[in-house]
C-alpha positions as CSV (number, residue, x, y, z in Angstrom):
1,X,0.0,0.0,0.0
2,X,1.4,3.5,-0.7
3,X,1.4,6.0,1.6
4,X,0.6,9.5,0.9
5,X,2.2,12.3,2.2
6,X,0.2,14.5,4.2
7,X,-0.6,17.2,2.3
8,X,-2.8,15.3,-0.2
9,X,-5.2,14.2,2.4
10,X,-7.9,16.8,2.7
11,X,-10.7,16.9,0.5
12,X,-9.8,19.5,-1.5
13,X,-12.2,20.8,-4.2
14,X,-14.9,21.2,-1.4
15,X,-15.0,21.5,2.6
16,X,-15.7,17.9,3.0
17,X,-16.0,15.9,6.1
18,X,-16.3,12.5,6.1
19,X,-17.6,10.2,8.7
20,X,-18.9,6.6,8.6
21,X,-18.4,6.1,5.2
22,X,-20.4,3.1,4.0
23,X,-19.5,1.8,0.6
24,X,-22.2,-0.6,-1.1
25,X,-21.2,-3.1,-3.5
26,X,-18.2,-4.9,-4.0
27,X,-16.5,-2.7,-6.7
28,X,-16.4,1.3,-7.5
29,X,-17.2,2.7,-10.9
30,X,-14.4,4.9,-12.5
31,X,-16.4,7.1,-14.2
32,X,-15.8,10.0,-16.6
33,X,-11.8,9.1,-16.6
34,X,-10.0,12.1,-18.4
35,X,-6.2,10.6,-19.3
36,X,-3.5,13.4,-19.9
37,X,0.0,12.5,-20.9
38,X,2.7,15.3,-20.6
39,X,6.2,16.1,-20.4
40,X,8.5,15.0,-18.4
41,X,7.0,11.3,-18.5
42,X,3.8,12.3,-16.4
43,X,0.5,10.2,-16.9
44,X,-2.4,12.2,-15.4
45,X,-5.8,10.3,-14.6
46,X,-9.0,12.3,-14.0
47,X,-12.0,10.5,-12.9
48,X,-14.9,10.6,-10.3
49,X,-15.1,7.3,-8.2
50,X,-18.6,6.3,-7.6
51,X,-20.1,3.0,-5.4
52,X,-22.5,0.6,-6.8
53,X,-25.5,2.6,-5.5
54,X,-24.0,5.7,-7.7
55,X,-23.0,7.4,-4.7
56,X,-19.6,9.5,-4.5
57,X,-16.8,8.2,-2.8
58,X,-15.1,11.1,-1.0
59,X,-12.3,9.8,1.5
60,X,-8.9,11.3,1.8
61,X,-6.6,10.5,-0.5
62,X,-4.4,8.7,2.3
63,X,-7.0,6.2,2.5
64,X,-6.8,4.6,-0.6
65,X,-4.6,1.8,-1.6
66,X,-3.4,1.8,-5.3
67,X,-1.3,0.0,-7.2
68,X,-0.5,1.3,-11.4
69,X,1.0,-0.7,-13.7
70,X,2.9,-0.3,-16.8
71,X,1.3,-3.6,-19.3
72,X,2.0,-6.2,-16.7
73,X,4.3,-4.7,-14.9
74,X,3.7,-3.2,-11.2
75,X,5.3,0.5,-10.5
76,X,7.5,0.9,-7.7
77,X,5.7,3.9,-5.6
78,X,8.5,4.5,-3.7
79,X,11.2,5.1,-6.7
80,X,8.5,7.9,-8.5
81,X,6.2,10.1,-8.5
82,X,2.9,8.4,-7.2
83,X,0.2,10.7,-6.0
84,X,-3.9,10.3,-5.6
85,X,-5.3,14.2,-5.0
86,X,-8.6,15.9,-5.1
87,X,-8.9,17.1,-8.9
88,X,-9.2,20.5,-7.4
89,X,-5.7,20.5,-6.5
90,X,-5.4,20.8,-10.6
91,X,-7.1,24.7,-10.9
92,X,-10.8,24.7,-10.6
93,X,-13.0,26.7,-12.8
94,X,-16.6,26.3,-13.1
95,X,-19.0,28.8,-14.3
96,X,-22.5,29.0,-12.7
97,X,-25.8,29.6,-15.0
98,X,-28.8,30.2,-13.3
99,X,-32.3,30.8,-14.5
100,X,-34.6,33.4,-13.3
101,X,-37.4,32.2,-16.3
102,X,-40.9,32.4,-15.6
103,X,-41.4,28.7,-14.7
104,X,-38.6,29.8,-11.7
105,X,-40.3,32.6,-10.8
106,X,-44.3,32.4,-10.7
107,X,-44.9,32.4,-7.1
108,X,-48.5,30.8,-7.7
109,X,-46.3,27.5,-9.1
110,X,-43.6,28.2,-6.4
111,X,-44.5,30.1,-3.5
112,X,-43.7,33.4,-1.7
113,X,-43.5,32.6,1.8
114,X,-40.5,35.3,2.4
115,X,-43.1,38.4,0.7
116,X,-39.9,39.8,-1.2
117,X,-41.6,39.4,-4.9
118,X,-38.7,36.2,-5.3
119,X,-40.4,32.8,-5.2
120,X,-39.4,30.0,-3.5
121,X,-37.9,28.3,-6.1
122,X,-35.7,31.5,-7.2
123,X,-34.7,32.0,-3.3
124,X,-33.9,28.2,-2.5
125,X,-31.7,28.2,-6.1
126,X,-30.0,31.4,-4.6
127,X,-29.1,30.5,-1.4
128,X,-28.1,27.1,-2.7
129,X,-25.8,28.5,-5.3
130,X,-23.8,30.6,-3.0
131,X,-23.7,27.8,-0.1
132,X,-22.1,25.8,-3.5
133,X,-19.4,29.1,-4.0
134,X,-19.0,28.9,-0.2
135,X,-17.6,25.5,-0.2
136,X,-14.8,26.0,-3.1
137,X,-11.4,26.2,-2.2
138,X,-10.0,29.8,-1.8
139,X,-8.1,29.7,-5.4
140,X,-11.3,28.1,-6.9
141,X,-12.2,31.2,-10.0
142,X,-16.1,31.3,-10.6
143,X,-18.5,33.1,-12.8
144,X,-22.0,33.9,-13.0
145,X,-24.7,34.2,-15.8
146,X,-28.4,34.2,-15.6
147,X,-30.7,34.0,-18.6
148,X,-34.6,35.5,-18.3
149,X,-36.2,36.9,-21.2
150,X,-36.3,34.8,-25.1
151,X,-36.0,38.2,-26.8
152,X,-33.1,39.0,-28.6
153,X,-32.5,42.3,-27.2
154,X,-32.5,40.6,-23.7
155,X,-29.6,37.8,-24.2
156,X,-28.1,35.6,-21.2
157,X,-25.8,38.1,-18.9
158,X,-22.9,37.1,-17.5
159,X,-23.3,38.7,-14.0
160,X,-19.4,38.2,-13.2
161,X,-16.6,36.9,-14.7
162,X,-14.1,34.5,-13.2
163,X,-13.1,35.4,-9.7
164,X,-11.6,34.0,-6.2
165,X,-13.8,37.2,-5.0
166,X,-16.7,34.5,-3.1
167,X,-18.2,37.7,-1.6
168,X,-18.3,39.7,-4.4
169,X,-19.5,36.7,-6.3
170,X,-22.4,36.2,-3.9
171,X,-23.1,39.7,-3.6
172,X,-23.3,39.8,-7.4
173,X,-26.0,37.0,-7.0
174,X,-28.1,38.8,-4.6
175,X,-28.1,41.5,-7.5
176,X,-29.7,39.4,-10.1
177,X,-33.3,39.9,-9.5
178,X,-33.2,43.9,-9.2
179,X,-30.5,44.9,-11.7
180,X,-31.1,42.1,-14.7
181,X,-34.1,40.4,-14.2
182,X,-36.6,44.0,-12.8
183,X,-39.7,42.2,-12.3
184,X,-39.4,40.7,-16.0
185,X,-39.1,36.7,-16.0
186,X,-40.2,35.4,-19.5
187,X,-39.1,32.4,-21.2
188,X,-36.3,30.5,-21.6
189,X,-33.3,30.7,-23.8
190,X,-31.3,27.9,-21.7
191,X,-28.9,26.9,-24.8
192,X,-27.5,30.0,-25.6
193,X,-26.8,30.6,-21.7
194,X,-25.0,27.1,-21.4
195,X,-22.9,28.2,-24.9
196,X,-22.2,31.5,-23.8
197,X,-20.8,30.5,-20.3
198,X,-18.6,27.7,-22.2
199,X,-17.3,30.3,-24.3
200,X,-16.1,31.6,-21.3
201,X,-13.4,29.2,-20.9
202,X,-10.2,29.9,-22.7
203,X,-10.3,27.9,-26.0
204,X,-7.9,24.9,-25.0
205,X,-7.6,22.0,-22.8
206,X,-6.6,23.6,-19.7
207,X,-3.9,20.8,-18.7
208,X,-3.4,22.3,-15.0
209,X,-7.3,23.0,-14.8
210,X,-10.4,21.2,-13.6
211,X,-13.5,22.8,-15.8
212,X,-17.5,22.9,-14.9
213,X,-20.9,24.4,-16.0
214,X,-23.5,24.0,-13.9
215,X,-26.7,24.9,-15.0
216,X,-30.7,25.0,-14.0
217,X,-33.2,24.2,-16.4
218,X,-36.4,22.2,-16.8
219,X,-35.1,21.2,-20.2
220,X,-37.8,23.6,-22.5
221,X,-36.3,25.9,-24.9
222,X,-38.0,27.3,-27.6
223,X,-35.9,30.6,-28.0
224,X,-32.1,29.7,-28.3
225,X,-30.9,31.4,-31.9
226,X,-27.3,30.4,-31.1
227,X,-26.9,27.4,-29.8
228,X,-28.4,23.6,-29.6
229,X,-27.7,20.5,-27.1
230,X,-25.1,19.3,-29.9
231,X,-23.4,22.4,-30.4
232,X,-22.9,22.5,-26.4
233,X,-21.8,19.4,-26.8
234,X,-18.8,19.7,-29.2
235,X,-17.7,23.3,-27.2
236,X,-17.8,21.8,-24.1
237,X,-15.8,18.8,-25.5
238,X,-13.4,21.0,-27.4
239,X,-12.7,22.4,-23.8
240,X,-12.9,20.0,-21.4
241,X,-15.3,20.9,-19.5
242,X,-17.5,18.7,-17.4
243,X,-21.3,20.1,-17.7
244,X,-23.8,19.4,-15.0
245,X,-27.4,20.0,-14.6
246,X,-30.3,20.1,-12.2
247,X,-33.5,20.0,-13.4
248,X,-36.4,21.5,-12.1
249,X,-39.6,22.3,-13.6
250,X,-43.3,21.5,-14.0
251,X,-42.7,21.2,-17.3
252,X,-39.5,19.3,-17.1
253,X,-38.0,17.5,-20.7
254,X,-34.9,15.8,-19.4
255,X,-33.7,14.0,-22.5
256,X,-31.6,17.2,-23.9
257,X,-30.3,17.8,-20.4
258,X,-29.0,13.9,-20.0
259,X,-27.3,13.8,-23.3
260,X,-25.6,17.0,-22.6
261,X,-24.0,16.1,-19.2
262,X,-23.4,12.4,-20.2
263,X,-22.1,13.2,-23.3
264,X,-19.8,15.9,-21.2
265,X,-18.6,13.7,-18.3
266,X,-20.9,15.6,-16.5
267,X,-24.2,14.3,-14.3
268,X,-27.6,15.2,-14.4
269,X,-29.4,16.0,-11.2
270,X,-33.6,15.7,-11.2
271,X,-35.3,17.6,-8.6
272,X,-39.0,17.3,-8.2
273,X,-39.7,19.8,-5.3
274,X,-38.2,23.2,-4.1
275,X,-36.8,20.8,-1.0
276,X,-34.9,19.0,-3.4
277,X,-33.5,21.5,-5.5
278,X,-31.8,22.8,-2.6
279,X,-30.4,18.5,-1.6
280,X,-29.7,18.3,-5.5
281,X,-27.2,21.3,-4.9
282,X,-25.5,19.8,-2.1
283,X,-26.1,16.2,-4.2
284,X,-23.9,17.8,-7.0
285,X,-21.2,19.7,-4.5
286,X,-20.5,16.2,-2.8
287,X,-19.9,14.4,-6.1
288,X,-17.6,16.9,-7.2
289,X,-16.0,16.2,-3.8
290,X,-15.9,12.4,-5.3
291,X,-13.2,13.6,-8.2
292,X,-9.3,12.4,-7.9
293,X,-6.4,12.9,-10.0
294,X,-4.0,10.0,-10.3
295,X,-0.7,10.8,-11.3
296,X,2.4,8.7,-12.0
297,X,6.0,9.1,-13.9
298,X,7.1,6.7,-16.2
299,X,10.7,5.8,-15.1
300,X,10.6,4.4,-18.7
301,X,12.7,5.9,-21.4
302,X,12.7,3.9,-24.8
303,X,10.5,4.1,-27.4
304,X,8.2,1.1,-27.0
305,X,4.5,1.9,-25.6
306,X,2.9,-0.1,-23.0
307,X,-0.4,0.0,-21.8
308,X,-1.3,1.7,-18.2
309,X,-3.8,0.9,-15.8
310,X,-4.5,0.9,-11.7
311,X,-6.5,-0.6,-9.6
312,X,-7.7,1.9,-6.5
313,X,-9.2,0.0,-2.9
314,X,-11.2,1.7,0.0
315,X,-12.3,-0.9,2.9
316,X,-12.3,-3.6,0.6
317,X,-14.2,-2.2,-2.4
318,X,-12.0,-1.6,-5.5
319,X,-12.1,-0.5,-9.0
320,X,-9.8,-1.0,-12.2
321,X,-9.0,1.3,-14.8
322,X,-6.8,0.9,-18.4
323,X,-5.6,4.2,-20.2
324,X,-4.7,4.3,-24.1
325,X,-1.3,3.3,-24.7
326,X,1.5,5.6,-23.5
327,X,4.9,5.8,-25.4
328,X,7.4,7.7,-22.8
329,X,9.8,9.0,-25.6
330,X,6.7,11.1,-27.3
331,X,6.2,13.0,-23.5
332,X,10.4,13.5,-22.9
333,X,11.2,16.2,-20.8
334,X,13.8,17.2,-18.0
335,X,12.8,16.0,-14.7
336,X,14.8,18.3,-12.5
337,X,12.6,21.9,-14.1
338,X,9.5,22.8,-12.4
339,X,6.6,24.5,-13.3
340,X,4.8,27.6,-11.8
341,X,2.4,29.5,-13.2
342,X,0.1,32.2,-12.0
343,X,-4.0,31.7,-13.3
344,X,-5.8,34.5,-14.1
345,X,-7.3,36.7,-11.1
346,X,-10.1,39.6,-11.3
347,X,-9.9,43.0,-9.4
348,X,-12.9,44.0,-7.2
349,X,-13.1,47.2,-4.9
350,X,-9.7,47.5,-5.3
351,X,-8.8,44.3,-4.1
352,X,-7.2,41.5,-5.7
353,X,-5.3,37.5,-5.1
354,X,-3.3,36.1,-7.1
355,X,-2.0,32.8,-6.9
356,X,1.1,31.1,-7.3
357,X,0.7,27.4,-8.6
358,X,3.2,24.3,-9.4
359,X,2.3,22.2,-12.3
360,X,4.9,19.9,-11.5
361,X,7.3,19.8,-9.4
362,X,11.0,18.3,-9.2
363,X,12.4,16.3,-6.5
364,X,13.6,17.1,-2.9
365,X,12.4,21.2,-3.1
366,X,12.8,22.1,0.5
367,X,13.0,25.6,-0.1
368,X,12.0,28.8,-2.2
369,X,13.2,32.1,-3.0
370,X,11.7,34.1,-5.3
371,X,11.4,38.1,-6.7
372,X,8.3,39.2,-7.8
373,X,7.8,42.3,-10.0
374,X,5.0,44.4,-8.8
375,X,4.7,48.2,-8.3
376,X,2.2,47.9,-5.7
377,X,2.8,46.4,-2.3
378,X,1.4,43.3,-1.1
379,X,0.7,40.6,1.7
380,X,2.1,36.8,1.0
381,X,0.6,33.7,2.6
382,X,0.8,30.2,2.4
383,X,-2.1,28.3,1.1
384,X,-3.6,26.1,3.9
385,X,-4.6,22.7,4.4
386,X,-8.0,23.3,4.1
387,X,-7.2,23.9,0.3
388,X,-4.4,21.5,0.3
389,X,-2.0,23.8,-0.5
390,X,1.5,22.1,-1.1
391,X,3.4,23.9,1.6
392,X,1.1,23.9,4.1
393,X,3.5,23.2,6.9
394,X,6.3,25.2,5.8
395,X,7.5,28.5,7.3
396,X,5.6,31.6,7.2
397,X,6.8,33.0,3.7
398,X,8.9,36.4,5.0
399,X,8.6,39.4,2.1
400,X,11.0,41.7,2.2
401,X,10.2,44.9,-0.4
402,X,13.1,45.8,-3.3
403,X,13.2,47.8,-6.1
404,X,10.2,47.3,-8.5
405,X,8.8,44.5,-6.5
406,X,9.6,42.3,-3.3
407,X,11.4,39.0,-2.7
408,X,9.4,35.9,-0.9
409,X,11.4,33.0,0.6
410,X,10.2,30.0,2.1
411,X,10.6,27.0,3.3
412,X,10.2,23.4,4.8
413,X,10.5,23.1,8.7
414,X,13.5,21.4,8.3
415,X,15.1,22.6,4.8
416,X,18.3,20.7,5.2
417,X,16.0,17.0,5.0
418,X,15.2,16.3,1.6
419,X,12.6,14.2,2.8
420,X,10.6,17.0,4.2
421,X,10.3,18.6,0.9
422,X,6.9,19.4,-1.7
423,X,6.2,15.6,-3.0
424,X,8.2,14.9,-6.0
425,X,6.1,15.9,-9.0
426,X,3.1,17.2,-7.4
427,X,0.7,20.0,-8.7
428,X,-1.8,22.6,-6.8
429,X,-1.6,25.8,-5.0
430,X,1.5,27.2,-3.2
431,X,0.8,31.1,-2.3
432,X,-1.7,33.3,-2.3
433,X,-0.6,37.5,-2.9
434,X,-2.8,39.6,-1.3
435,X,-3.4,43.3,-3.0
436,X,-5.0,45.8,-1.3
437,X,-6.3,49.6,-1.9
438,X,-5.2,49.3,-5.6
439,X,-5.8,52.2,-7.7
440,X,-8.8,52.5,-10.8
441,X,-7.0,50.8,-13.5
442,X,-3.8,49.8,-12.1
443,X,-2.9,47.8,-14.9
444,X,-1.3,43.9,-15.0
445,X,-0.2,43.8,-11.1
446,X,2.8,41.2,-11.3
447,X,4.7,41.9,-14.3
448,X,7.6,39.0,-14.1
449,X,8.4,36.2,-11.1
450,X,12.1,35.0,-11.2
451,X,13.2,32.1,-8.8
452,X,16.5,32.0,-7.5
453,X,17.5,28.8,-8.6
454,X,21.0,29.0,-7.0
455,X,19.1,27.4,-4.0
456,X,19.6,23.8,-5.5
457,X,22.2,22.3,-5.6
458,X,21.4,19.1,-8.5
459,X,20.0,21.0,-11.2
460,X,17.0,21.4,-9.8
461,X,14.9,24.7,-11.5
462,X,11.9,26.4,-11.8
463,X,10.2,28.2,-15.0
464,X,7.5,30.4,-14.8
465,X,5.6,29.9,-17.7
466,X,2.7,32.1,-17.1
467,X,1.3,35.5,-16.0
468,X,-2.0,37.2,-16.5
């Protein structure tokens, strides 16, 4: 059995506790499996875990047993990288469409117990939407878009773009029903919504991100100009992102809203009662919770391709999985060069937080030193276990101000032990930069991030290979 270090133990992608699990069955389901092969030799496996009841399996990582193989032959955990983490520890964007429609917002179909003109149903989706923002990890980058009205001067909104911001995101929420919707629900034009918040995404695969729509809709749409279940499809697809659904209606036509999220990777969620829209939400957070990334380097180095699969055990219950063939020579790459990179990050109030990621990492990092370009001031902090941050236990990062930015150095508790260092080739969040009282247009905030690479002493190096 391998043993995970530490760090990759929490939950991750959500504030999960887990107690008493009971697993049914005798096997899991590896569903929606997402293989990624990248330089230098790293096979990546996405996939939500699922009991025989179709229930998500969330457990720390720590607690599952794996073994990988390479065609017949077993991998040595203890030689490479092996590592089982919540997906979310790969960048987590997900884009929220919500639907203020008529059939939402009739109070004679839904109720008005609170008197505020919001039914029920458009109150129960609300609150449920931003106890769902609540429960993402603090680098987790949502947005927002509500659809009401079929007429073509009245198009789905997008209420905020991608941000860490949760407050501003819920706030932004609140704000639907006076500044978009202003006592005007009408019919639906769910399809174009769905398109437009996929179009959202940048147009490639994002290899260090974990992608999701999540959408409400009863499954009627007779308005959508630009966009059809097929065309969602093939975006979504050409993205990789993961679309999932709750439906909810009166009216409700699931058969569109299936294909789409099966056809996605997705899952689609029915909910027959305001009371269940509300457990559908938390239904839908918890499976996302049920998400892992596998990852494993090839020690391999010819060119002969073998076949990859693992086989991953909780309490007796397991589950198999086999990945297309892998040939190590087409995913070369130098071993000893990390990867950082910085995701994209909005400004609110004059407020912003970036963060630093790793997208690999080399072995036996114990420390860090590293100037960051800035002309504004700012506050550095390590990213905590609750978010499984990879140097969760380290030292407080110390900033100390120089010209045109500031130097940040950190490290493990005991920097001199290689075998208290970052796990060899993991991925997730490292730092978070805290900007405050930013000016109105301050322009890009960190304009280059160098790391003293003089720290390492065999070869070890990082690249930073993006900025926003």
């Amino acid at each position: 059995m391998q043993t995970f270090n530490h760090r990759w133990v929490s939950a991750g992608f959500w504030a999960v506790t887990v107690t008493g699990l009971a697993l049914t069955g005798c096997s899991f389901k590896i569903e929606s499996a997402v293989p990624s092969y990248s330089a230098p030799y790293l096979l990546d496996f996405t996939f939500a875990l699922r009991d025989n009841s179709d229930h998500a399996v969330v457990a720390p990582p720590a607690d599952f047993e794996l073994t990988a193989r390479e065609d017949k032959d077993s991998i040595s955990p203890s030689e490479t990288a092996f590592l089982l983490a919540p997906a979310a520890n790969k960048q987590s964007k997900c884009f929220l469409v919500l639907d203020y429609t008529n059939s939402m917002a009739d109070p004679a179909r839904n109720g008005d117990e609170n008197g505020d003109g919001k039914s029920d149903a458009i109150d129960m989706m609300e609150t449920s939407a931003k106890e769902f923002i609540d429960g993402m990890t603090s680098d987790a980058q949502v947005g927002i878009l509500e659809f009401h009205r079929e007429d073509p001067a009245h198009p789905p909104l997008v209420v905020s773009d991608f941000t860490t911001n949760k407050d501003y995101l819920k706030a932004r929420i609140d704000a639907i029903w006076g500044e978009y919707v202003q006592g005007f629900p009408a019919s639906s034009r769910c399809w174009d919504a769905v398109s437009a918040a996929i179009d959202m995404f940048p147009g490639d695969q994002g290899a260090d991100e974990q992608r999701y729509v999540v959408f409400l809709s009863d499954g009627v749409d007779e308005s959508s100009t630009n966009a059809t279940p097929d065309s969602i499809i093939s975006a979504a697809k050409d993205r990789a992102i993961n679309v999932y659904c709750i439906g909810f209606g009166d009216e409700l036509d699931p058969d569109s809203l299936e294909k789409i999220t099966s056809d996605t990777g997705g899952a689609y969620y029915k909910a027959g009662s305001i009371e269940e829209l509300g457990q559908r939400f938390d239904e839908l957070w918890r499976d996302l919770g049920g998400r892992y990334t596998f990852r494993w380097a090839t020690l391999r180095r010819d060119n002969a391709g073998f076949t990859p699969s693992f086989e991953i055990k909780l309490k007796g219950v397991s589950g198999k999985y086999t990945g297309p063939d892998c040939t190590p020579a087409d995913y070369a790459g130098d071993v000893l060069r990390g990867v950082l990179r910085v995701p994209d990050y909005t400004i609110v109030d004059g407020r912003a937080s970036l963060f630093i990621r790793a997208s690999y990492v080399p072995r036996y990092v114990t420390k860090f030193s590293m100037n960051v370009q800035t002309p504004y001031p700012f506050t550095a902090a390590l990213v905590g276990p609750d978010d499984d941050g990879l140097c969760q236990d380290w030292s407080e990062p110390v900033v100390t101000p120089n010209t045109g930015g500031a130097n940040i150095a950190l490290q493990s508790q005991a920097p001199e032990n290689i075998y208290t260092a970052m796990p060899y080739g993991a991925f997730g969040a490292i730092l978070r930069l805290d900007f405050t009282g930013l000016p109105e247009n301050p322009g890009q905030l960190v304009t280059a991030i160098t790391v003293d690479n003089s720290l390492y002493g065999n070869g070890q190096h990082f690249a930073v290979e993006s900025l926003p």
